[in-house]
C-alpha positions in Angstrom: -26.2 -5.1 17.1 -29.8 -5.7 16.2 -30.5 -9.3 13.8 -31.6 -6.9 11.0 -28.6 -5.0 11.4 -26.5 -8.1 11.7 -28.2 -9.7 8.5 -27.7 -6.4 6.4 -24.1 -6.4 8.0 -23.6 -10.2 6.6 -25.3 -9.5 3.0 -22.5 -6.5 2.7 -20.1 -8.9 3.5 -21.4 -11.4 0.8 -22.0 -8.5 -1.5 -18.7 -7.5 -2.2 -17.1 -10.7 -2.6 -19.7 -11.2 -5.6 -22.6 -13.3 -3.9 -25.9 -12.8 -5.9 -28.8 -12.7 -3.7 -26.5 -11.3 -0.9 -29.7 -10.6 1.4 -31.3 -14.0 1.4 -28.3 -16.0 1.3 -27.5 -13.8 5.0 -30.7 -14.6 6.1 -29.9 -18.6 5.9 -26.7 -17.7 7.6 -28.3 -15.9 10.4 -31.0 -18.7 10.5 -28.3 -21.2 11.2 -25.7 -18.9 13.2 -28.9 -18.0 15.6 -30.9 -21.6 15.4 -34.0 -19.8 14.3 -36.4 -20.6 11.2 -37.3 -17.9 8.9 -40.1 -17.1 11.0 -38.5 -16.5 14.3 -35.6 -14.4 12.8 -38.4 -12.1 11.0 -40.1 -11.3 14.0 -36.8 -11.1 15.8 -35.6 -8.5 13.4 -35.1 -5.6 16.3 -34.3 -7.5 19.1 -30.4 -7.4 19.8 -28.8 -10.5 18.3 -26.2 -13.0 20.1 -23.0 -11.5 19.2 -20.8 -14.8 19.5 -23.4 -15.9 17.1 -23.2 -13.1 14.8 -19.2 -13.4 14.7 -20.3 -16.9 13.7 -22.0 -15.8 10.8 -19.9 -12.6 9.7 -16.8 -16.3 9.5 -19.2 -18.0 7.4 -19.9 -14.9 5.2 -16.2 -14.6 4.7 -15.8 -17.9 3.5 -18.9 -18.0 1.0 -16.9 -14.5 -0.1 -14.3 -16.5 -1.1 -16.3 -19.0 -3.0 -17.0 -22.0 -1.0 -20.5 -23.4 -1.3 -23.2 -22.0 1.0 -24.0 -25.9 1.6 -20.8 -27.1 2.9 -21.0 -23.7 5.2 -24.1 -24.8 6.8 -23.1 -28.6 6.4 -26.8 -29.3 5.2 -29.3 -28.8 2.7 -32.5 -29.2 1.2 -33.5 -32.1 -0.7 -37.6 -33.6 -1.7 -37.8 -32.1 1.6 -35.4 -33.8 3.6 -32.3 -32.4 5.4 -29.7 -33.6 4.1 -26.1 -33.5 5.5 -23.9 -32.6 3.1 -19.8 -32.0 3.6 -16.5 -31.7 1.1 -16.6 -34.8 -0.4 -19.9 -35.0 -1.4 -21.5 -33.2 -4.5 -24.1 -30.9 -3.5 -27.9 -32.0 -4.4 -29.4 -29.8 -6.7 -32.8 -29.7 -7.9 -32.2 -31.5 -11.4 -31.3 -34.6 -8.9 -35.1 -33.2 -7.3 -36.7 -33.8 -10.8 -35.0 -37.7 -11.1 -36.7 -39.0 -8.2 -40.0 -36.8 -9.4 -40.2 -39.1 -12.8 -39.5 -42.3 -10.4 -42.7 -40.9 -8.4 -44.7 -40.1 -11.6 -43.9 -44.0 -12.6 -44.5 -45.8 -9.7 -47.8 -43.7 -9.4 -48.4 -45.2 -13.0 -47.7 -48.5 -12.1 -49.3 -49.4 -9.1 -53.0 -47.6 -10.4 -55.4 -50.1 -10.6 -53.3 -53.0 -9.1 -55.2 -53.3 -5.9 -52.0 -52.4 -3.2 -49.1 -54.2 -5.3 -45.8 -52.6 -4.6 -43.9 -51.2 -7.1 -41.3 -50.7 -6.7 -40.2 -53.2 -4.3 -36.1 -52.9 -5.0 -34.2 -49.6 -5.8 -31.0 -49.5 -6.4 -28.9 -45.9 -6.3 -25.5 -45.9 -8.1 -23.0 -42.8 -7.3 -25.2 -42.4 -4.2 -22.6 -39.6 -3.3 -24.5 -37.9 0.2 -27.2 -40.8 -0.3 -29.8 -38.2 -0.9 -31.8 -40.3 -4.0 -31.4 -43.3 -1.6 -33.1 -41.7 1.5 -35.9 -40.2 -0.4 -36.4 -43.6 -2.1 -36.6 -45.3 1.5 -38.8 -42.3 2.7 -40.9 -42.5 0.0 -41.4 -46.2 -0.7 -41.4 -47.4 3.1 -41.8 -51.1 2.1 -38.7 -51.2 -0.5 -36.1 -52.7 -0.2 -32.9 -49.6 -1.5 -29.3 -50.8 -2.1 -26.9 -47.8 -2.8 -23.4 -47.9 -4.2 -20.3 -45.5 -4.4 -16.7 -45.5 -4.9 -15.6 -43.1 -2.2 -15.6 -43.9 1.2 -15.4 -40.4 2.2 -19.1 -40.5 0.6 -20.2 -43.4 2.0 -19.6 -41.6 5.7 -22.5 -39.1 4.6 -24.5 -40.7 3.3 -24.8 -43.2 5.8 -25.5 -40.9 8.2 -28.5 -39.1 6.0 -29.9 -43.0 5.0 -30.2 -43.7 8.6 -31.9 -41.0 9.4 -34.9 -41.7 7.3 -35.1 -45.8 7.1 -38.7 -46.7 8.2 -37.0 -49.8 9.1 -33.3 -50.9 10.4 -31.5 -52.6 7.1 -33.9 -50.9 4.8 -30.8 -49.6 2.9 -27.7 -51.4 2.2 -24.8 -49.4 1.7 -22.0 -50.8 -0.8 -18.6 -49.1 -1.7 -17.3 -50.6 -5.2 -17.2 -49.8 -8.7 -20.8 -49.5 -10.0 -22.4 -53.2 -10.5 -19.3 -54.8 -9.4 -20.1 -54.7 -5.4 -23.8 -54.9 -6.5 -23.4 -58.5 -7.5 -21.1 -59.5 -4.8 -23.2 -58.3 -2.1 -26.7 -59.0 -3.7 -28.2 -62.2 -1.8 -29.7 -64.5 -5.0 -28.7 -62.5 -7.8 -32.0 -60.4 -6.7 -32.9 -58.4 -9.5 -33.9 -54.2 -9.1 -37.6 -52.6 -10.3 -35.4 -49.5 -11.1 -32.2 -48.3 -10.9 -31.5 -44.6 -10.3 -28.3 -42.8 -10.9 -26.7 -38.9 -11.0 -23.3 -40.5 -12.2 -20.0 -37.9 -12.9 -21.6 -37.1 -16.7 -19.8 -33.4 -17.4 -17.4 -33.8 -20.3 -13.6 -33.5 -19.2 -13.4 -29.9 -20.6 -16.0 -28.7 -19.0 -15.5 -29.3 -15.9 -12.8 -26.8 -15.8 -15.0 -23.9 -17.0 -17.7 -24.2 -14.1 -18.2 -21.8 -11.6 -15.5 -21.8 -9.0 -17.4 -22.3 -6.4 -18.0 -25.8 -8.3 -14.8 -26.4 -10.2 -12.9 -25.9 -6.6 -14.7 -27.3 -3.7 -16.6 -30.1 -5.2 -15.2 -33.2 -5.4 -13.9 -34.0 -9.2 -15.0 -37.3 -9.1 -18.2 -37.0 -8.6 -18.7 -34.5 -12.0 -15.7 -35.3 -14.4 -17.6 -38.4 -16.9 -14.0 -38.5 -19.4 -13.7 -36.7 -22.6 -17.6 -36.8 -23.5 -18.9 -37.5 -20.0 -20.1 -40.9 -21.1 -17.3 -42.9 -19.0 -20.1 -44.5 -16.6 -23.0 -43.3 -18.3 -22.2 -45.6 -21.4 -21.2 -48.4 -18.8 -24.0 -48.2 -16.6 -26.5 -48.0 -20.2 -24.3 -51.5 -21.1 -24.8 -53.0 -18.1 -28.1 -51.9 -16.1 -30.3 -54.0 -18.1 -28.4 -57.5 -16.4 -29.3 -56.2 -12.8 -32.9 -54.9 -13.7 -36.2 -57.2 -13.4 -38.6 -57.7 -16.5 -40.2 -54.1 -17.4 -37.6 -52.8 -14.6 -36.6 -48.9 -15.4 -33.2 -47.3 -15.8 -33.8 -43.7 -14.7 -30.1 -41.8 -15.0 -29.3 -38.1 -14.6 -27.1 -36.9 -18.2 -25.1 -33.8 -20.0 -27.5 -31.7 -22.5 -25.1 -32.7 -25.1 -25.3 -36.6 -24.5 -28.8 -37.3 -26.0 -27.6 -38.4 -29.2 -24.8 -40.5 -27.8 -27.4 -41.7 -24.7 -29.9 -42.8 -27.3 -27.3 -44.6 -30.0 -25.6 -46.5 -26.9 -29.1 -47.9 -25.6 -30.4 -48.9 -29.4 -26.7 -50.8 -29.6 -27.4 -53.0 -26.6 -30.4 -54.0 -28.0 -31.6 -54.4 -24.6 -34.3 -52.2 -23.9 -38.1 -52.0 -24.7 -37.8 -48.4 -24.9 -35.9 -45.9 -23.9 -36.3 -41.6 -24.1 -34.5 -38.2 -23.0 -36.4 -35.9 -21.0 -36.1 -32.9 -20.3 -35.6 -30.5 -17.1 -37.4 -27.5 -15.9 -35.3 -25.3 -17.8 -36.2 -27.3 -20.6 -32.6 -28.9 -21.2 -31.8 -32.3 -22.0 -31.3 -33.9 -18.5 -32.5 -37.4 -18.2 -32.8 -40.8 -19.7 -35.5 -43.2 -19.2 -35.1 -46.6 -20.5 -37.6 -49.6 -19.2 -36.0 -53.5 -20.2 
């Protein structure tokens, strides 16, 4: 079997258990299946493929059939440009989580115009890290901060570590913390060190709607890590509350949300009376996505 014949063979497969973009979703299985970039398997397209690697792929096509992520199939993924490793455990990163560490970038541009080299920011911290994706592009793309990165699940923690170690420009650069939001932060912060920002893509979907995503969602990734309670505001309320006590003077709370929090979002960070100012922004699909709050 030629790889264009084993990649239209794989898209049929795909293609009748439901799969939009059958073809190009083959072509990433191939890619993997074969070890070839997009390049390679182009101009390989009529040479005669590897068929233990092609049964390889037609197993993988069978199970993205039946609804499992293409991400935990390949076992990595895409993320600012880093591969990420990504497993069962771990919510996938998607590119809303892309456009939180974008607005950090944006900021940090801001900031550090005109101040002759200062760092800003010096100290990240990244709550639900989850895979530990925000926390290794933070590293990779602040090579002098200091990143601290906290989640409940060890299970999580096993991932991520691996994808933080991968791109520290320094050993230690990230510290890795498994605890209950700012609770391990303030054990295991030496001198009550305070952070220039916090990031965070905490659980925010409400309850209900959890169990009316897409199955390939609802059933393979991990609940935890999308169910925020009734109105998804569980840890988004508490981390609002309690952010401003671990952030530095003008330090910014940047904090992935629901597009039907920005009412609540807004009331809960006027009644801590905490912040200089705070806004929702909005995605690329122009939905309500983030909040950006600055103490």
């Amino acid at each position: 079997m030629t790889v264009i014949e084993a990649q239209r063979e794989t898209a049929k497969i795909l293609r009748e258990g439901g799969v939009e973009n059958a073809m190009n979703e083959a072509r990433f299985l191939l890619e993997d299946a074969l070890g070839m970039d997009n390049v390679q398997l182009v101009t390989s397209y009529r040479n005669y493929a590897c068929e233990t690697c092609v049964e390889t792929a037609f197993d993988w096509a069978r199970r993205r059939a039946a609804g499992e992520p293409l991400q935990y199939i390949l076992g990595h993924t895409d993320f600012m440009g880093l591969d990420i490793k990504v497993a069962p455990g771990v919510l996938i990163p998607r590119p809303e989580t892309e456009g939180l560490c974008e607005l950090l970038a944006e900021e940090a541009k801001a900031r550090t115009a005109g101040t002759d080299g200062k760092v800003w920011p010096a100290r990240i911290l990244d709550l639900c890290t989850g895979s530990g994706c925000i926390a290794a592009w933070a590293a990779h793309a602040f090579p002098e901060a200091d990143v601290a990165a906290a989640d409940l699940s060890e299970d999580a923690l096993a991932i991520a570590r691996e994808n933080c170690s991968a791109y520290e420009h320094r050993p230690g650069q990230i510290t890795l913390l498994q605890g209950d939001l700012f609770e391990v932060v303030a054990r295991n912060r030496p001198q009550r060190q305070l952070f220039d920002v916090i990031l965070s893509n905490p659980p925010y979907i409400p309850s209900a709607t959890v169990d009316a995503l897409d199955r390939e969602v609802k059933d393979f990734e991990p609940r935890l890590a999308l169910d925020g309670g009734p109105a998804g505001m569980d840890l988004v309320g508490r981390i609002i509350r309690e952010a401003p006590d671990h952030l530095a003077a003008g330090g910014l709370l940047l904090m992935e949300i629901d597009d039907t929090q920005e009412e609540l979002v807004l009331a809960a960070c006027a009644g801590s009376h905490r912040y200089v100012s705070y806004e929702v922004l909005r995605d690329l699909a122009g939905k309500v996505r983030y909040l950006k709050a600055i103490c």
